[in-house]
C-alpha positions, 0 to 999 in steps of 0.5 A, spaced: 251 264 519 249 260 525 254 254 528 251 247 527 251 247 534 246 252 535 243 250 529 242 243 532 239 246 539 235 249 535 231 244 532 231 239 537 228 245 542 225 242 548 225 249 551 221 256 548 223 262 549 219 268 548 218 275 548 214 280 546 219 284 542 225 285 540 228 290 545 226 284 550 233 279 547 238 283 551 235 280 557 232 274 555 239 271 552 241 271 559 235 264 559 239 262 552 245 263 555 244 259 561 241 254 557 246 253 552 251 252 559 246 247 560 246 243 553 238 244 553 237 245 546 232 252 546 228 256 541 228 263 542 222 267 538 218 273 538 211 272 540 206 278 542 199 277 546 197 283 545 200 285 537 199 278 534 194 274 538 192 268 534 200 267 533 201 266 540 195 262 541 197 257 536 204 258 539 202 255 545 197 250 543 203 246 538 208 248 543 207 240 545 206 237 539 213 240 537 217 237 542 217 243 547 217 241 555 217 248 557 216 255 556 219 261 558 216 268 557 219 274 558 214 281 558 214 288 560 208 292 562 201 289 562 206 282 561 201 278 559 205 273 555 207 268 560 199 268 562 196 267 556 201 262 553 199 257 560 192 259 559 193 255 551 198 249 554 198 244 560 206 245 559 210 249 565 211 256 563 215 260 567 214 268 567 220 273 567 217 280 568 222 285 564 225 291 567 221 298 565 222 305 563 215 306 567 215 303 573 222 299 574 219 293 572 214 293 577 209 293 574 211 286 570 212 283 576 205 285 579 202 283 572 206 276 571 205 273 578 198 276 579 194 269 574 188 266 576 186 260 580 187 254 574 192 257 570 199 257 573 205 261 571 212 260 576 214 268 576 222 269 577 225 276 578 225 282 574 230 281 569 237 279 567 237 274 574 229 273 573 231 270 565 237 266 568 233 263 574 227 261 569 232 257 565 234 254 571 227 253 574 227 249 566 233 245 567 230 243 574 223 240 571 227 238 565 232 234 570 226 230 573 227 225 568 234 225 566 239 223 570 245 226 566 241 233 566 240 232 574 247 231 576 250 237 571 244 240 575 247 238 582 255 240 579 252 247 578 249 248 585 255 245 589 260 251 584 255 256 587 256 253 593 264 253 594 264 259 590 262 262 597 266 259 601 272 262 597 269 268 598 268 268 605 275 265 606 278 272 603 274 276 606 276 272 613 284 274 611 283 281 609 280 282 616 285 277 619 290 282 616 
């Protein structure tokens, strides 16, 4: 059973997340996760562009009407996904190319970031940093309109930040030593 937290963030999605199979979720919870660091309330789906078509074509043309604000698609392979859900809707959607037993994932990069002119998908790296960075892509454009969002955005960066300069100080003393 899901706790009621998940189950809100889940209705009141403003971010999708989709893959083209189940094998894909080890990779693309780290854009849930993310998220859900965030409170950006997401659904998570299964959606193939290649094995169910007509869902994903109405996944995409209702992704709007049902309140979501951006996609994040996550694919191996021929890496369709991300392409034909942008071709369906005028919503942001954020390619993750995944890691492949074939080529590394290469061939998913190379497959996602190759769209035509006209019909724009933001490409992140391959795998787990690549579903992390499309979550965070997604909170940037979601934080164009909500302050509270922008400043947790913000809190984030600077985290990172200071995180470097603790490092840096602790590499500077073991040298120092």
């Amino acid at each position: 059973m899901e706790p009621e937290s998940t189950k809100a963030m889940l209705n009141d999605a403003k971010v999708s997340i989709v893959m083209g199979s189940k094998s894909d979720v080890d990779v693309m919870s780290e854009a849930a996760k993310t998220l859900a660091e965030f409170g950006v309330p997401y659904e998570m789906r299964v959606v193939s562009a290649h094995r169910t078509p007509q869902k994903a074509h109405q996944f995409a043309a209702t992704a709007k009407a049902r309140g979501i604000r951006v996609i994040i698609a996550g694919a191996g392979k021929a890496a369709h996904l991300a392409g034909v859900m942008s071709s369906l809707t005028t919503l942001p959607v954020i390619g993750v190319p995944l890691p492949t037993s074939d080529l590394g994932g290469l061939d998913s990069l190379l497959s996602t970031v190759q769209m035509p002119g006209g019909i724009p998908v933001a490409t992140t790296a391959i795998g787990k940093a690549g579903a992390k960075n499309a979550a965070l892509l997604a909170v940037a454009i979601l934080a164009l309109e909500d302050e509270k969002l922008d400043a947790q955005l913000g809190a984030f960066r600077e985290s990172l930040r200071a995180e470097v300069e603790d490092h840096d100080r602790e590499v500077r003393q073991r040298v120092s030593v």
